[in-house]
C-alpha positions in Angstrom: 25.9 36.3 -2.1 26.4 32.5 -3.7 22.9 32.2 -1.9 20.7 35.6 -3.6 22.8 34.3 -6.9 20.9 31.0 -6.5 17.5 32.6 -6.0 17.9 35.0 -9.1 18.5 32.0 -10.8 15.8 30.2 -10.1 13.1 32.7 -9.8 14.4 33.5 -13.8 14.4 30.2 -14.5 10.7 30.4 -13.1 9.6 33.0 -14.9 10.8 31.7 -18.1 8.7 28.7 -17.6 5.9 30.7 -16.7 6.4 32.3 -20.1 6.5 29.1 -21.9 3.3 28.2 -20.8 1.6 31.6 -21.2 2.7 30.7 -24.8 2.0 27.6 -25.1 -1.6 28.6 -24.1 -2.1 31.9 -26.1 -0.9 29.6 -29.4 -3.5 27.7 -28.1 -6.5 30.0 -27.5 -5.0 31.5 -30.7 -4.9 28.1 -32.8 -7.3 25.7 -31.3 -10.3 24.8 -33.4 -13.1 28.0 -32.9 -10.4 29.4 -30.5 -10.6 26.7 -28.0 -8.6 27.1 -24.6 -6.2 25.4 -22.9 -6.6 24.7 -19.3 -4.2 26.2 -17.0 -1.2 23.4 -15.5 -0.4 23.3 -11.8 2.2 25.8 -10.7 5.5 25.6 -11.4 8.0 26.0 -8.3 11.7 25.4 -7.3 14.1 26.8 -5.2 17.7 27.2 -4.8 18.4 27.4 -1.0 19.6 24.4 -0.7 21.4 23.8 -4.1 24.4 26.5 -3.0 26.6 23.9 -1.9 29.0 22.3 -4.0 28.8 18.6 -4.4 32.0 16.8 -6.0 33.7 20.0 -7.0 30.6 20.8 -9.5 28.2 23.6 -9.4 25.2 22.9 -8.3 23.4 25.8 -9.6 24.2 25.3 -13.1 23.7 21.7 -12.6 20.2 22.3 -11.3 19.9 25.3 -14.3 21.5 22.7 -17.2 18.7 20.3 -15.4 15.4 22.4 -16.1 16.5 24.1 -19.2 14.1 21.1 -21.6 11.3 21.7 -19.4 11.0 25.5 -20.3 11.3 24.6 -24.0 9.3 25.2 -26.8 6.1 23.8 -26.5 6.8 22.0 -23.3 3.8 21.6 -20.5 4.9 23.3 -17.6 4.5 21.4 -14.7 4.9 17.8 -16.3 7.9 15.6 -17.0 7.7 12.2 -18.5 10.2 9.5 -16.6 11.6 6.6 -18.3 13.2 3.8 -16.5 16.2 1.6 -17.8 14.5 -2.0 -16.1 11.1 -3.4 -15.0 12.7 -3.9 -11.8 13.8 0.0 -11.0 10.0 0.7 -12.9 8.4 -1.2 -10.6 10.4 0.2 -7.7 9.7 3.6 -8.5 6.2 3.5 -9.1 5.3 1.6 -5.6 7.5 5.0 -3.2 6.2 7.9 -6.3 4.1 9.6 -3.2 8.0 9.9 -1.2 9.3 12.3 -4.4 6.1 14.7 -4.1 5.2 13.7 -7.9 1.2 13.2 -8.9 0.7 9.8 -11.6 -0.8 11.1 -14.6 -0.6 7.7 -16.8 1.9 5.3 -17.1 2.7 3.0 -20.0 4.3 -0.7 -18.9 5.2 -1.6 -22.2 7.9 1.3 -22.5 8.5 1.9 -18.7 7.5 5.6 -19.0 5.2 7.2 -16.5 3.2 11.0 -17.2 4.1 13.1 -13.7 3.1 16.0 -12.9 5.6 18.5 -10.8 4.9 20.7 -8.2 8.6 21.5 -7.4 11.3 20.5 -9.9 13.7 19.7 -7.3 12.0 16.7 -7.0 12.4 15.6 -10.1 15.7 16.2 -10.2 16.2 13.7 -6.7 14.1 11.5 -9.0 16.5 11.4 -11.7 19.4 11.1 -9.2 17.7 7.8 -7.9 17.7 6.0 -11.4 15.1 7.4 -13.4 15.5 9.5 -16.6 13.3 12.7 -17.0 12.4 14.4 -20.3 9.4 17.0 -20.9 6.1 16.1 -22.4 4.6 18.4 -25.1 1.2 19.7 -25.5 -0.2 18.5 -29.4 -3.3 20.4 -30.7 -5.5 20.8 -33.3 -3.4 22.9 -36.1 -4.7 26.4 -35.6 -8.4 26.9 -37.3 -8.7 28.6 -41.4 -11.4 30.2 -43.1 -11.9 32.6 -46.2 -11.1 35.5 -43.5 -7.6 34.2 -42.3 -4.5 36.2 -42.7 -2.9 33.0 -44.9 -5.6 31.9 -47.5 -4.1 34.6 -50.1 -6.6 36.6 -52.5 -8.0 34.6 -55.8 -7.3 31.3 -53.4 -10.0 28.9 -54.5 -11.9 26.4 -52.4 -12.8 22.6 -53.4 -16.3 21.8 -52.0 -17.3 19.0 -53.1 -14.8 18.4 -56.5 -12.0 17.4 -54.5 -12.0 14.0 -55.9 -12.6 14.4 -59.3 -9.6 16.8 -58.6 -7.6 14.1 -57.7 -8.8 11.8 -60.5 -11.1 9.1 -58.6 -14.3 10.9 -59.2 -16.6 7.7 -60.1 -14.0 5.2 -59.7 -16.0 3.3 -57.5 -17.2 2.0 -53.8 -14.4 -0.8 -53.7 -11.1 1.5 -53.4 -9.6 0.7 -49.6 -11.0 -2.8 -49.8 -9.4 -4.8 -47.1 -7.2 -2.1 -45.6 -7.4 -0.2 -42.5 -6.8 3.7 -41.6 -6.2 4.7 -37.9 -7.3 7.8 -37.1 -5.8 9.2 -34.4 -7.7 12.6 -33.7 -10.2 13.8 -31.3 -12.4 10.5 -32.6 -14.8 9.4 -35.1 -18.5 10.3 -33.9 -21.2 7.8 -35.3 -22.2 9.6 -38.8 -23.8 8.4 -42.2 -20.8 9.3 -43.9 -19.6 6.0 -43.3 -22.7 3.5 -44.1 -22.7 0.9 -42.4 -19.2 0.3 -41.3 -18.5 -1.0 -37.5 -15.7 1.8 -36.6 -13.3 0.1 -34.1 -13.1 2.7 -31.1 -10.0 3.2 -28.9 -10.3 6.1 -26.5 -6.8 7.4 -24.1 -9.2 10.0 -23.0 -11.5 10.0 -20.0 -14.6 10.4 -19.6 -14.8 13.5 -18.0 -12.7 15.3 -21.2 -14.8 13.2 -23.7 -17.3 15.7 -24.8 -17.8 15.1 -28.5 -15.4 17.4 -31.1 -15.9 17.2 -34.9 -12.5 17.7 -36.1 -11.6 13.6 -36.0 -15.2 12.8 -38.1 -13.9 15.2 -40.6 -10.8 13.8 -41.0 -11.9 10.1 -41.2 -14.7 11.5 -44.0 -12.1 12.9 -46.1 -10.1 9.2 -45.8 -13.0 7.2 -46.0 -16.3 8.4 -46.3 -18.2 6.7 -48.1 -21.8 8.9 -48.7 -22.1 11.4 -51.6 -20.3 14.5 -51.5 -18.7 13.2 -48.3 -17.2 10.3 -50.1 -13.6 10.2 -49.3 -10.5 8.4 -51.5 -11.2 5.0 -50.4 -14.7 4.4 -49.3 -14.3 0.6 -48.6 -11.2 1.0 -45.8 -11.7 0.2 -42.5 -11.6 3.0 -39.6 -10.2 2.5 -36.2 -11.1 5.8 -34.0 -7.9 6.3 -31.9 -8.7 8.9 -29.2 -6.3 11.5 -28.0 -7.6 15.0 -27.0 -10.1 16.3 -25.3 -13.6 17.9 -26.6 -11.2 21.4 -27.1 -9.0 19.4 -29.3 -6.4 19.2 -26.5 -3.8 16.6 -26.4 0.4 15.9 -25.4 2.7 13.8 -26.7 2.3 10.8 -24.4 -0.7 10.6 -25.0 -0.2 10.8 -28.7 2.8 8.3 -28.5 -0.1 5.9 -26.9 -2.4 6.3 -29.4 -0.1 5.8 -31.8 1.4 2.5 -30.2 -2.9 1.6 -29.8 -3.2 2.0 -33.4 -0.4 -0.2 -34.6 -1.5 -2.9 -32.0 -4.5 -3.1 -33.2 -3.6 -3.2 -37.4 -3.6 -0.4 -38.4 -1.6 -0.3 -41.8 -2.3 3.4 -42.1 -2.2 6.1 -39.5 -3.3 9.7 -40.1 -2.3 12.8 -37.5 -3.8 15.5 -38.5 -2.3 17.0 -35.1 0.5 19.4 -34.2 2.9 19.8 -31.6 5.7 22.5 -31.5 8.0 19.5 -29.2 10.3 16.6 -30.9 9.5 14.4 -28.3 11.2 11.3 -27.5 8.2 8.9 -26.5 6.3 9.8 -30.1 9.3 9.4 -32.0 9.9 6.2 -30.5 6.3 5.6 -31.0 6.4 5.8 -34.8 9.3 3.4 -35.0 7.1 1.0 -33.5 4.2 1.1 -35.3 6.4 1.0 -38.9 8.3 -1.9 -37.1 4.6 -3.3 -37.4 4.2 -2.6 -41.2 2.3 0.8 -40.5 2.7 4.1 -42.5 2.5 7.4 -40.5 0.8 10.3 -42.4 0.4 13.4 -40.4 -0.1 17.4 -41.6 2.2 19.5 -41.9 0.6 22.3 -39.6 -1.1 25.6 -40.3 0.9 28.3 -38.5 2.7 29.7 -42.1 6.3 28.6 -40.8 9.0 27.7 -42.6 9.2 24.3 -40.6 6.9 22.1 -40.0 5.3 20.8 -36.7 5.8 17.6 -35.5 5.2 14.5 -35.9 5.0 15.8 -39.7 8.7 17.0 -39.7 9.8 13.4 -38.6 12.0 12.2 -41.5 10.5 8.8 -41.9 6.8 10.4 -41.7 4.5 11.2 -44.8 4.2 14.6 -44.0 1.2 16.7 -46.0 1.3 20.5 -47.2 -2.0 22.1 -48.5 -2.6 23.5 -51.4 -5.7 24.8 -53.5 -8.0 24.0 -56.6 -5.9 26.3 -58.9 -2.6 23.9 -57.8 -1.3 27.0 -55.4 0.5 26.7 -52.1 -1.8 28.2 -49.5 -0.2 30.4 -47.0 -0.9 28.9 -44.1 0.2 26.0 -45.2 4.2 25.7 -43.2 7.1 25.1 -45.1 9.6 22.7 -45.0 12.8 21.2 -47.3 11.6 17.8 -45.4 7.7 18.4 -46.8 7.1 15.2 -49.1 3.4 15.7 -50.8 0.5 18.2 -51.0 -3.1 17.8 -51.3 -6.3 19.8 -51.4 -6.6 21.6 -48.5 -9.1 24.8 -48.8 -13.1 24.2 -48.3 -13.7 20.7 -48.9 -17.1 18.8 -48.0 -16.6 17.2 -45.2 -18.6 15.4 -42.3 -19.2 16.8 -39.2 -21.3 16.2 -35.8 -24.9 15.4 -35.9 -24.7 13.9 -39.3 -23.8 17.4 -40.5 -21.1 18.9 -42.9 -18.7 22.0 -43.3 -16.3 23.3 -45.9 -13.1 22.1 -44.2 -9.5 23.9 -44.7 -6.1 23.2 -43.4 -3.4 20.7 -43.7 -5.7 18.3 -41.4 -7.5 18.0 -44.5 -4.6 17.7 -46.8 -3.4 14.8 -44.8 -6.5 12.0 -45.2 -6.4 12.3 -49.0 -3.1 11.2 -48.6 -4.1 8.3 -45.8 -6.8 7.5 -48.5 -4.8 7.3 -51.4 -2.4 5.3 -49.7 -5.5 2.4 -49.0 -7.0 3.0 -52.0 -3.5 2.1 -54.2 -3.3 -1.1 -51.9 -6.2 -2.6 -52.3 -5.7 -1.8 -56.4 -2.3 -3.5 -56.3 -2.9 -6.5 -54.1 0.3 -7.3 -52.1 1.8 -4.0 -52.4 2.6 -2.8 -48.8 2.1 0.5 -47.3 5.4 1.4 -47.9 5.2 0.6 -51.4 2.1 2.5 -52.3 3.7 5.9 -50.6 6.2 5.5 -53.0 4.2 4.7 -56.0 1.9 8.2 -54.9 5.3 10.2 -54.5 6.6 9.0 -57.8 3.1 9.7 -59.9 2.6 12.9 -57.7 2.6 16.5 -60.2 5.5 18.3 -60.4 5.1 21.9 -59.0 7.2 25.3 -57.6 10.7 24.4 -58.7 12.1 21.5 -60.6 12.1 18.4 -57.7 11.5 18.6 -54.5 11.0 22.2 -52.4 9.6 23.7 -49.4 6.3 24.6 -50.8 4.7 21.6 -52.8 6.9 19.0 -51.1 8.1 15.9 -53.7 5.2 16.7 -55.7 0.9 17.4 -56.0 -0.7 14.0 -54.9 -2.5 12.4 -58.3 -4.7 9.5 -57.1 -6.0 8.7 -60.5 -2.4 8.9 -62.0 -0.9 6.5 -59.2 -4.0 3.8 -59.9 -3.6 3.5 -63.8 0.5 3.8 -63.6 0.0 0.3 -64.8 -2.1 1.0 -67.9 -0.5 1.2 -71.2 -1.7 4.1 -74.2 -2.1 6.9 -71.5 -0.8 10.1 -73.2 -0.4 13.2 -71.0 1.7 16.2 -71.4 1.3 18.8 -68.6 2.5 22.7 -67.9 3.5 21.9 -65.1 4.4 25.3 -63.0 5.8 28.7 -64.0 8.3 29.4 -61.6 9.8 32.5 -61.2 13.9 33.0 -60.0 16.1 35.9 -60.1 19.0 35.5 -61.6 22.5 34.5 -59.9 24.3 36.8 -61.1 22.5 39.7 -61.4 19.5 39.4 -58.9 17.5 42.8 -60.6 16.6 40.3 -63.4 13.7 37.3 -62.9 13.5 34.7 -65.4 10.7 32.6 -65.7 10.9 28.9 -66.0 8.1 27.0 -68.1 7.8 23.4 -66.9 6.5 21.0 -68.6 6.3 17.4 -67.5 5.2 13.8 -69.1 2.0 12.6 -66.7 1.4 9.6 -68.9 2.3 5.9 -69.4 3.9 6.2 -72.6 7.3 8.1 -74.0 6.8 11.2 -76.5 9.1 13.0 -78.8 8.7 16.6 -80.2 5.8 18.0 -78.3 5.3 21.7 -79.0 5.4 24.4 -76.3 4.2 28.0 -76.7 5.3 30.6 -74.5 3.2 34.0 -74.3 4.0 37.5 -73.2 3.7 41.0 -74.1 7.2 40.7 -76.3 5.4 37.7 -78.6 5.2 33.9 -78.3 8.4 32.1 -78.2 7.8 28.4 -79.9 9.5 26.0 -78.5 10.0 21.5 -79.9 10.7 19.3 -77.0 12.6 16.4 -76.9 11.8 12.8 -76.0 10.3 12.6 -72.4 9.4 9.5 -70.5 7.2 8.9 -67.7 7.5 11.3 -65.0 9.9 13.2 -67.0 9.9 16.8 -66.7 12.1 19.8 -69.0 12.0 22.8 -68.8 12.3 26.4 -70.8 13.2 29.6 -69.6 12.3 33.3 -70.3 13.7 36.3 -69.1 10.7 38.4 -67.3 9.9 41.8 -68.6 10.4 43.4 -65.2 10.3 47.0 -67.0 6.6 46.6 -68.2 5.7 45.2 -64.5 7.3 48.3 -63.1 4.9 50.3 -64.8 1.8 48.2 -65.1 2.3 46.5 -61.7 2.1 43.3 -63.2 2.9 41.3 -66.6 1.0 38.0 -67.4 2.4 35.2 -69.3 0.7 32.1 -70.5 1.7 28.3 -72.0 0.6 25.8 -73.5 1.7 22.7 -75.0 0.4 20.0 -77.6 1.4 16.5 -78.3 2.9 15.4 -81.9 1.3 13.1 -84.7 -2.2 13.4 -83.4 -1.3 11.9 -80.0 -4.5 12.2 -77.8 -3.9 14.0 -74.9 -6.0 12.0 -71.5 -5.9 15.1 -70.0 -6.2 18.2 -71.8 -7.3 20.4 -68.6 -3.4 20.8 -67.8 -2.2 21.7 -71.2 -2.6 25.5 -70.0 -0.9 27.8 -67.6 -1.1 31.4 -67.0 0.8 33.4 -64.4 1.5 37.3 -63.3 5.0 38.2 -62.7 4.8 41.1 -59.8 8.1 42.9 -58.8 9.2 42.8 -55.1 8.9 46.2 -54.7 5.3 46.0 -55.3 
């Protein structure tokens, strides 16, 4: 009995493996860049026949179970394990007898005594583990799934970029100098050769052989978007320099060793800034440990938040102490696909934005793997404005000039705030007056959830304090008139209306509009965001 008990076990154990890689490879068939596919891992076996005894009064089953349970995780590669080794000595050790535990090498990494296995039988990685080493799984990373116009999470009236993403941002014509003297890793599927980027010397690391090399645009985009420096496929700050960091294969494939490597790579080589526009569904030790290194270095991690619509973000992006990048669109909107996270710190354009691609080519680019360089960029392009100021201080000086949007502070959908390049580089400059309609956000009530009321925000994007700015609120019940207080930089106030959900029950919709106007004859710098309009739909529709 104790011995069919063991088998079922196993054989379930088995087959929920074998599930987690069927899903791991339909979410990549599914998500992969042009529906790239994953090759299939080696088979996964183990067996219980011998595990029926008990050892020291314990179970051995449920020992061996408690064991494996990681390695059929979420996003976990069936048929790996990564092993980690408290001394040089036992590393050493191991690596020299690895043919006696029926484990394959797969990369190793002296510096953190971890080795990449790959595992025909799990019940020798669990003799492994009994014989000093420590076993954890390794993850597969990716490409964020693929959007166009035609995907399920660009909503209708969504509208694209092209190539006015940085006069969007507030750099348009600010010049060739911005990311002079900095350097952006980025660690992707590389940076092809590509006029984009003049005449630059791109410093190339590659963790990928040669055999999995074949060229894959996705990394040129990215680095365009950061650092271009050619026309419409300038990027924030033309004058950075690039180091191409290699990590997936010409499908866009990667895992998190591998990631943790480039990362490591990137930071050894001086990389102040280093963009993943990568996803992986695993929190994975080695690439969280691989971030602390490179900031113990002075680097900044920026990485996308992921496209799969979630409510949580993918990783490394949902990494506390990582800039992690939400998209959103020309009109200032959330995009769909964009996931969603309390953790989310800034958005940036993300939908159909010039970017480079192979053969000295270009596409209209969407996703958060866009989003994420404009951040990268910004970052370099604030240093080298404020010389001295480290990466850590020009993330903070982006998320404290970003635009308010969604809710008052920080949410799930917009992150801290809307990343404002030209606002962060002239946050030193006296005169600037800017009053903004910031969102129009709508909330049911607490107590009585049938009822929505619509807040109007409004905040102060400027340098300079103002007192008694005059808001007008407009609906089909009038125009409420509303004189503001005294708001400082970065301030933001807002007014609230309660929504006519009676005319939207029977129209389907009701539109309101803003708009706001500085006192005395103030001029406003930037007029474009005085105005707001907005349609309140019901639920039920």
């Amino acid at each position: 009995m104790i011995r069919k008990l063991a088998i079922a076990f196993v054989a379930i154990l088995t087959l929920l493996v074998g599930l987690g890689w069927w899903a791991a490879r339909k979410a990549g068939e599914e998500g992969g860049l042009f529906g790239a596919k994953m090759r299939a891992p080696a088979e996964v076996s183990g067996r219980a026949e011998d595990l029926r005894v008990s050892r020291d009064g314990g179970n051995l089953i449920e020992d061996f179970l408690k064991f494996l349970q990681p390695f059929a995780g979420r996003g976990a590669i069936p048929g790996e394990a990564l092993l980690r080794f408290a001394s040089e000595e036992e590393y050493r050790r191991f690596l020299a007898s690895l043919g006696d535990y029926g484990l394959e090498l797969l990369g190793s990494s002296d510096g953190t005594r971890t080795l990449r296995v790959r595992v025909l039988d799990y019940r020798d990685l669990h003799r492994a583990t009994e014989d000093g080493a420590e076993a954890f799984p390794n993850y597969w990373v990716n490409l964020p799934p693929y959007v166009d116009r035609e995907s399920p999470g660009v909503q209708s009236g969504a509208i694209g970029f092209g190539a006015q993403a940085l006069r969007w941002l507030g750099i348009e014509g600010e010049g060739a100098e911005l990311g002079r003297g900095v350097t952006i890793a980025i660690v992707d599927s590389g940076i092809e050769a590509h006029d984009a980027f003049g005449d630059r010397t791109v410093r190339v690391i590659s963790l990928v052989s040669e055999d999995l090399a074949s060229p894959h645009g996705h990394g040129t985009a990215v680095a365009s978007l950061a650092a271009g420096s050619s026309g419409q496929l300038s990027g924030v700050a033309p004058a950075a320099n690039l180091i191409s960091v290699r990590v997936t294969d010409g499908d866009g494939f990667s895992d998190s060793f591998t990631l943790s490597e480039g990362i490591r790579a990137a930071a050894d080589a001086g990389a102040q800034i280093i963009n993943i526009s990568l996803a992986s569904q695993g929190d994975s030790r080695v690439v969280r440990e691989a971030v602390a290194y490179a900031q113990s270095l002075g680097a900044v991690i920026v990485a996308a938040a992921g496209n799969e619509g979630r409510e949580v973000m993918s990783y490394p992006a949902a990494y506390d102490d990582v800039v992690s990048v939400g998209a959103i669109d020309a009109r200032g909107e959330h995009l769909l696909f964009s996931n969603a996270d309390t953790g989310l710190d800034l958005t940036a354009p993300g939908l159909e934005v010039y970017a480079a691609w192979l053969g000295d080519g270009a596409i209209e680019f969407s996703g958060t793997s866009a989003s994420a360089p404009y951040v990268a960029g910004a970052i370099a392009a604030v240093m080298s404005e404020f010389p001295g100021m480290s990466s850590s201080q020009a993330v903070a000086l982006l998320i404290d000039t970003s635009n308010e949007a969604g809710a008052i502070g920080p949410d799930s959908y917009y992150g801290i705030g809307i990343l404002d390049v030209g606002r962060a580089l002239n946050s030193s400059q006296s005169g600037i007056y800017d009053a903004a309609v910031a969102s129009h956000y709508y909330l049911p009530d607490p107590s009585n959830p049938q009822l929505t009321w619509l807040q109007v925000v409004v905040e102060n994007r400027g340098t300079e304090p103002f007192t008694g700015a005059s808001l007008q609120i407009e609906s089909l019940d009038g125009q409420q008139n509303h004189v503001l207080p005294t708001l400082r930089p970065g301030e933001v106030v807002y007014r609230s209306l309660l929504v006519n959900g009676y005319r939207a029950t029977l129209d389907g919709s009701v539109t309101y509009g803003s708009s706001i106007s500085l006192p005395g004859g103030l001029q406003d710098s930037a007029p474009s965001d005085n105005n707001r309009r907005s349609d309140f739909v019901p639920a039920e529709k």
